[in-house]
C-alpha positions as CSV (number, residue, x, y, z in Angstrom):
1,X,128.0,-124.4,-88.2
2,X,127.4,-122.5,-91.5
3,X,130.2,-123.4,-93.5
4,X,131.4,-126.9,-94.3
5,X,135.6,-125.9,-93.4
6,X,135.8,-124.6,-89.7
7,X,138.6,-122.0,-91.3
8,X,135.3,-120.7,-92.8
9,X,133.1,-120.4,-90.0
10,X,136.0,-118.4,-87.7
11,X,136.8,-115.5,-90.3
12,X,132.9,-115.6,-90.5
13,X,132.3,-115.3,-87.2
14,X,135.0,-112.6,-86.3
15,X,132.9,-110.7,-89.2
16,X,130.0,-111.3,-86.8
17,X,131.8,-110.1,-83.7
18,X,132.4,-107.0,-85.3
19,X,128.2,-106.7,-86.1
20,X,127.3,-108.0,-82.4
21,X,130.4,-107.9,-80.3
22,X,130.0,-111.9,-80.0
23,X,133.9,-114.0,-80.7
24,X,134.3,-117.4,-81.7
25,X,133.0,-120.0,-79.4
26,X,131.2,-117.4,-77.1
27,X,127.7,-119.1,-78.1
28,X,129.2,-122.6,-78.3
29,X,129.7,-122.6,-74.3
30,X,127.3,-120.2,-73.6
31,X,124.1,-121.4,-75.9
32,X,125.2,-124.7,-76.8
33,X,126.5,-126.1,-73.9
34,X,125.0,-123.7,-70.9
35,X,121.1,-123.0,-72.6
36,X,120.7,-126.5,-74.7
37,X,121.9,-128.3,-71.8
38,X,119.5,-126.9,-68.9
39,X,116.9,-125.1,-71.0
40,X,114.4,-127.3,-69.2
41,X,115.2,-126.3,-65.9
42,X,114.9,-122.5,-65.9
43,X,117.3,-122.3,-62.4
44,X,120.0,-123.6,-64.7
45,X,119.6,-121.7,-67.5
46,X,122.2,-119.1,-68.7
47,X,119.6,-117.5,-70.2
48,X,117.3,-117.1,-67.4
49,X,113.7,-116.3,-67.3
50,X,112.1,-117.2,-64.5
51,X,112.7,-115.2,-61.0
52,X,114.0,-117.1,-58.0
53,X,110.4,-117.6,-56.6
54,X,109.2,-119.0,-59.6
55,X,107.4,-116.0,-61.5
56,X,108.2,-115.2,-65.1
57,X,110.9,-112.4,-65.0
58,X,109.7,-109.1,-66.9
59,X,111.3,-109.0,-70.5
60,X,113.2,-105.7,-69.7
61,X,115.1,-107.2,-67.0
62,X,115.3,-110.3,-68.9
63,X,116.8,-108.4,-71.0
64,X,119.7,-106.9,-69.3
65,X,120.1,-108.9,-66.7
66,X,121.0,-112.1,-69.2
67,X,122.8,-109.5,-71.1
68,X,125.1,-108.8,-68.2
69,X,126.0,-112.2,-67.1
70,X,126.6,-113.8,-70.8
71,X,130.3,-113.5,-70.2
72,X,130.4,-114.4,-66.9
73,X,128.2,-117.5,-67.6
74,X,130.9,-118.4,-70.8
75,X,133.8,-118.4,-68.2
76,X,131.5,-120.2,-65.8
77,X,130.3,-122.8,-68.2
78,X,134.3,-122.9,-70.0
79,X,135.5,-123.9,-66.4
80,X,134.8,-127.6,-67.6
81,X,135.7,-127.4,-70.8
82,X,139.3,-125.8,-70.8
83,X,140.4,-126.2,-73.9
84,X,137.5,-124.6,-75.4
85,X,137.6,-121.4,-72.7
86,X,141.5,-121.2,-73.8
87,X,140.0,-121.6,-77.6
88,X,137.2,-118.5,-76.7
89,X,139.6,-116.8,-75.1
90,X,142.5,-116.8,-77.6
91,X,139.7,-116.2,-80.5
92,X,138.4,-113.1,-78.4
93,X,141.9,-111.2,-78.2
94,X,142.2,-112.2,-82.3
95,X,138.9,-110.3,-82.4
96,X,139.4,-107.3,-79.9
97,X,143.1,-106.8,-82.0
98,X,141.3,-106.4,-85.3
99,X,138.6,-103.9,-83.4
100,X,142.1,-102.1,-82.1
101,X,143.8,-101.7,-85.6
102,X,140.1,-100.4,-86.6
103,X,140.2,-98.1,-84.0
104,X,143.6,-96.9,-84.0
105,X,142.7,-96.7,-88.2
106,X,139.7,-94.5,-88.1
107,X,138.6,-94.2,-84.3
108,X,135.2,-91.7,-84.5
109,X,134.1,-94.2,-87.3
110,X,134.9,-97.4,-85.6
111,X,134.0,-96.3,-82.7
112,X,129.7,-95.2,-84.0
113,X,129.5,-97.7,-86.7
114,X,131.1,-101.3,-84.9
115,X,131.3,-99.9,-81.1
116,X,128.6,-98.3,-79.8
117,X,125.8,-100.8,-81.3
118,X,127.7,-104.1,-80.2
119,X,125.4,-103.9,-76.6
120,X,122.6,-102.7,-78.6
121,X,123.2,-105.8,-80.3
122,X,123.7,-107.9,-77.5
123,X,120.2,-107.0,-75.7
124,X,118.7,-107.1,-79.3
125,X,119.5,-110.5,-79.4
126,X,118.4,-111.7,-76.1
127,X,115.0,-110.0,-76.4
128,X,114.6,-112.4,-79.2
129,X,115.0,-115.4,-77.7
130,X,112.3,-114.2,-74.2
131,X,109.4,-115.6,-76.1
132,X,111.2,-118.8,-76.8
133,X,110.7,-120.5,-73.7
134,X,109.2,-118.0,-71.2
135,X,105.8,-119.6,-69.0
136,X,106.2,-122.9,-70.9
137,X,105.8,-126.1,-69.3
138,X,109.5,-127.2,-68.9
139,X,108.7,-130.8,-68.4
140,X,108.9,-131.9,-71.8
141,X,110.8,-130.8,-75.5
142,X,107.8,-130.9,-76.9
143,X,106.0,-128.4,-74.4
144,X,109.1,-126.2,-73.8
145,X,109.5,-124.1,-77.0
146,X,107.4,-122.0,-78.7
147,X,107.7,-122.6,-82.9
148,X,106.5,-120.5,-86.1
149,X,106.8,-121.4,-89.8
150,X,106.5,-118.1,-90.7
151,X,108.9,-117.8,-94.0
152,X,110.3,-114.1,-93.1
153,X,110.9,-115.1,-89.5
154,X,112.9,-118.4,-90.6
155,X,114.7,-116.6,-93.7
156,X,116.0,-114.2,-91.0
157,X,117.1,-116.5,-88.3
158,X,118.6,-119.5,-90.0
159,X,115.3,-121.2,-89.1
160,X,115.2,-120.7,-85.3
161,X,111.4,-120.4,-85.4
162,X,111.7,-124.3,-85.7
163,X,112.6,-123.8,-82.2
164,X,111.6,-127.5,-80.5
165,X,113.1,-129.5,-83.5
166,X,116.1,-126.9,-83.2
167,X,116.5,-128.2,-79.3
168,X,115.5,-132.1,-79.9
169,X,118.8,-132.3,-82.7
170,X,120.7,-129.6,-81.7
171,X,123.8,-130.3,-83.8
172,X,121.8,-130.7,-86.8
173,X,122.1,-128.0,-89.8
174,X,119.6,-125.1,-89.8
175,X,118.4,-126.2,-93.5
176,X,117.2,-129.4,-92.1
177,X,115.1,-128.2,-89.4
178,X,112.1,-127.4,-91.7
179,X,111.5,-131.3,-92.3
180,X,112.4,-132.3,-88.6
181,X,109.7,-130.2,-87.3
182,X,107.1,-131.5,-89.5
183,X,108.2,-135.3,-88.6
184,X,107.6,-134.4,-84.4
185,X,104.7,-131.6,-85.3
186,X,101.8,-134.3,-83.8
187,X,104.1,-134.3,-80.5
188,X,103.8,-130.3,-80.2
189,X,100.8,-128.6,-79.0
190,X,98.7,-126.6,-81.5
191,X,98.7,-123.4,-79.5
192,X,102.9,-123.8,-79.7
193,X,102.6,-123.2,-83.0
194,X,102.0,-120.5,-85.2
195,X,103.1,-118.2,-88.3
196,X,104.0,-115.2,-87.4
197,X,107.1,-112.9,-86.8
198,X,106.2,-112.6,-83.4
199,X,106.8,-115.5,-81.6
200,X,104.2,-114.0,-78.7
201,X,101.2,-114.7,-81.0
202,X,102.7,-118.2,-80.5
203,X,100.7,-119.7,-77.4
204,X,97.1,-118.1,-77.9
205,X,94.4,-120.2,-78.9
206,X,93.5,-119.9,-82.1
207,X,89.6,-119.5,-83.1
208,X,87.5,-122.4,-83.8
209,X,90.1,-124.6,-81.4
210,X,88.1,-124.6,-78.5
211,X,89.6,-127.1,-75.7
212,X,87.6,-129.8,-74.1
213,X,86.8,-130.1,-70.9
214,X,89.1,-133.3,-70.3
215,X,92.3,-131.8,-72.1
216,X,91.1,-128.4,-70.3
217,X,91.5,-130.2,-66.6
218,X,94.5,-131.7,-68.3
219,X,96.3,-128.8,-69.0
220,X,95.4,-127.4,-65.8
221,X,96.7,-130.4,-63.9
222,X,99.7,-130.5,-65.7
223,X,100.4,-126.5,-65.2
224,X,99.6,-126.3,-61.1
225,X,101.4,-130.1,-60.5
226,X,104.8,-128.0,-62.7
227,X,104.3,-124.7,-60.8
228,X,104.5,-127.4,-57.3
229,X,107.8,-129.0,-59.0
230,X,109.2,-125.3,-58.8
231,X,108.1,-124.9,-55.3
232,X,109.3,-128.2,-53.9
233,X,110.2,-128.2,-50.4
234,X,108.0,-125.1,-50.1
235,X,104.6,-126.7,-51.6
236,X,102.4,-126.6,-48.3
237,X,98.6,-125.1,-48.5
238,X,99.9,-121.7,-46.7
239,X,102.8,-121.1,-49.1
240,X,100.7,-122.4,-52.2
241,X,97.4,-119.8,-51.0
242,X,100.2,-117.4,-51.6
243,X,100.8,-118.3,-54.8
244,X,97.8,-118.2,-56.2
245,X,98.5,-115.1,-58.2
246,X,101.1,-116.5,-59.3
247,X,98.9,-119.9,-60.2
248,X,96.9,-117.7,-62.5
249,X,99.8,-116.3,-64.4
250,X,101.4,-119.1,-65.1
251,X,97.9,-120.2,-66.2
252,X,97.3,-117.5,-68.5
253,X,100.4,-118.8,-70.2
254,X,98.3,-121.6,-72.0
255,X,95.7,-119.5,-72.1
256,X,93.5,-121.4,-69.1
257,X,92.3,-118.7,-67.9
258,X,89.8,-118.7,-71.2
259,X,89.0,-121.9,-70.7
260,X,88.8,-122.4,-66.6
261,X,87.7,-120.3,-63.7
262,X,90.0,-118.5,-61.3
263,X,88.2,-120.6,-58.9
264,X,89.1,-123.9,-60.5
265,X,92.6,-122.8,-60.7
266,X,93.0,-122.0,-57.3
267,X,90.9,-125.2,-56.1
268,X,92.9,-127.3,-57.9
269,X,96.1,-125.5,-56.5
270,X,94.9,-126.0,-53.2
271,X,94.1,-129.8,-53.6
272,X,97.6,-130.4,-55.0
273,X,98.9,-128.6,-51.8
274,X,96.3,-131.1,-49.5
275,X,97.9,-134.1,-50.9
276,X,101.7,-133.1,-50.6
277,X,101.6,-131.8,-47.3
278,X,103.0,-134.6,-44.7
C-alpha cells in the first residue's frame, strides 16, 4: 500500500497498469498471497525458480516462463479467495476499458508508447526479482533472501533490497523496512548482504571474510542435508552419485566451492545418502 485511502492506491495503480500492463490486485494474489506464502518452498512458488529435479532454472527461462503463467497463477491462487478474483477481475476490465478509449483515441500512439512495452515490462520485472531467492537455502527467512542497502537500488524499488525484513513483515510499509532490517541484520548471513545495484554481487564472499573450518563444514552440511530435502523419496547413494553436479552447483551458491573441495562435497553428499538409505 502506498497511499493512506485505498481510492488512492486504485487510480494509482490503473496509472501503473498502463506502465506495466499489471491491474489492481494482480500482485495481491499473485505476490502476496501465491510468492509470500510458499517462497520457501520453491515447488510452490508462483514465481518459480528451481526446475522439477531440483536445479536452479536459467534466468532466461525464468524469465518467461514465470512471465507466462502470472495470470494463470492469479486465477489459480483467486480460486480461494473469490471475492478478491471477482475484485481483480472487475478492476482488470476498468483497466483494459481505459486502454480501449486510448486506443480507439489515438491507436498508433497507444498502441507504441502503453502497448507494446507492457510484456517488455512484465519480463523486466520478473528478471528483477531471479536474484532474490534463486540457490538460497529455503529453510529459513533469514537464509532465503538475498538483501542490499544500496541507496539507488532502495530509492528505486520502494526498498525491496531489504528483501528478508520485506518477507518477515510483509504487510509492513516500505519506509519502515530500512529500520526492520537492521533490528534482524545479526540473524542474516554476511555474504546475504551487500550494497550494490546488483543483487548477484549479493552472496560472494567478501575479502578479508574468510570462513572457518567449522562454519565451512557447517554450511556444507546444511546445503547437501537441503539439496536431500528436495530429493526426498529419491535420496539413495545411486540417485544422489548422480547428483553430484548438481551438489556442486548448489554449493557454489554460498560460495563453498572456495572454501571446500569437490571431493568434500561429494563425500559428504554421499554419507548423507549412506545414512538415509533403509
Amino acid at each position: 500500500m502506498t497511499f493512506r485511502y485505498g481510492w488512492m492506491n486504485r487510480v494509482y495503480e490503473v496509472i501503473l497498469f498502463l506502465q506495466t500492463g499489471i491491474p489492481p490486485f494482480a500482485w495481491t494474489l499473485h505476490h502476496n498471497l501465491g510468492h509470500h506464502k510458499h517462497y520457501l518452498d520453491p515447488a510452490l512458488d508462483p514465481a518459480a525458480w528451481q526446475e522439477s529435479d531440483g536445479r536452479v532454472m536459467n534466468r532466461i527461462k525464468y524469465d518467461f516462463y514465470n512471465a507466462a503463467r502470472v495470470y494463470p497463477e492469479i486465477v489459480r491462487i483467486g480460486g480461494s479467495r473469490p471475492k478478491l478474483l471477482k475484485r481483480f477481475l472487475i478492476w482488470t476490465a476498468i483497466c483494459l476499458a481505459i486502454l480501449g478509449a486510448l486506443l480507439w483515441h489515438a491507436p498508433l500512439a497507444t498502441l507504441v508508447v502503453i502497448i507494446l512495452p507492457m510484456p517488455i515490462m512484465l519480463v523486466g520485472l520478473l528478471d528483477n526479482t531471479y536474484q532474490q531467492h534463486q540457490g538460497l537455502d529455503m529453510r529459513t527467512d533469514a537464509t532465503a533472501s538475498r538483501n542490499t542497502t544500496n541507496r539507488f537500488y532502495n530509492l528505486v524499488s520502494w526498498n525491496l533490497g531489504y528483501h528478508t525484513a520485506h518477507h518477515k513483515h510483509p504487510s509492513v510499509h516500505w519506509s519502515k523496512l530500512p529500520k526492520l532490517h537492521q533490528q534482524m541484520r545479526n540473524s542474516i548471513p554476511d555474504e546475504l548482504v551487500c550494497d550494490s545495484v546488483f543483487l548477484s554481487a549479493c552472496g560472494k564472499q567478501q575479502p578479508g571474510t574468510a570462513i572457518g573450518g567449522h562454519r565451512r563444514k557447517r554450511l556444507l552440511d546444511a546445503q547437501v542435508a537441503y539439496t536431500l530435502e528436495q530429493m526426498k523419496g529419491k535420496a539413495l547413494r545411486a540417485h544422489v552419485e548422480s547428483n553430484v553436479d548438481y551438489l556442486l552447483e548448489m554449493g557454489s551458491k554460498l560460495r563453498l566451492s572456495d572454501l571446500v573441495s569437490e571431493e568434500m562435497i561429494r563425500a559428504t553428499a554421499l554419507k548423507y545418502a549412506s545414512d538415509m538409505e533403509p
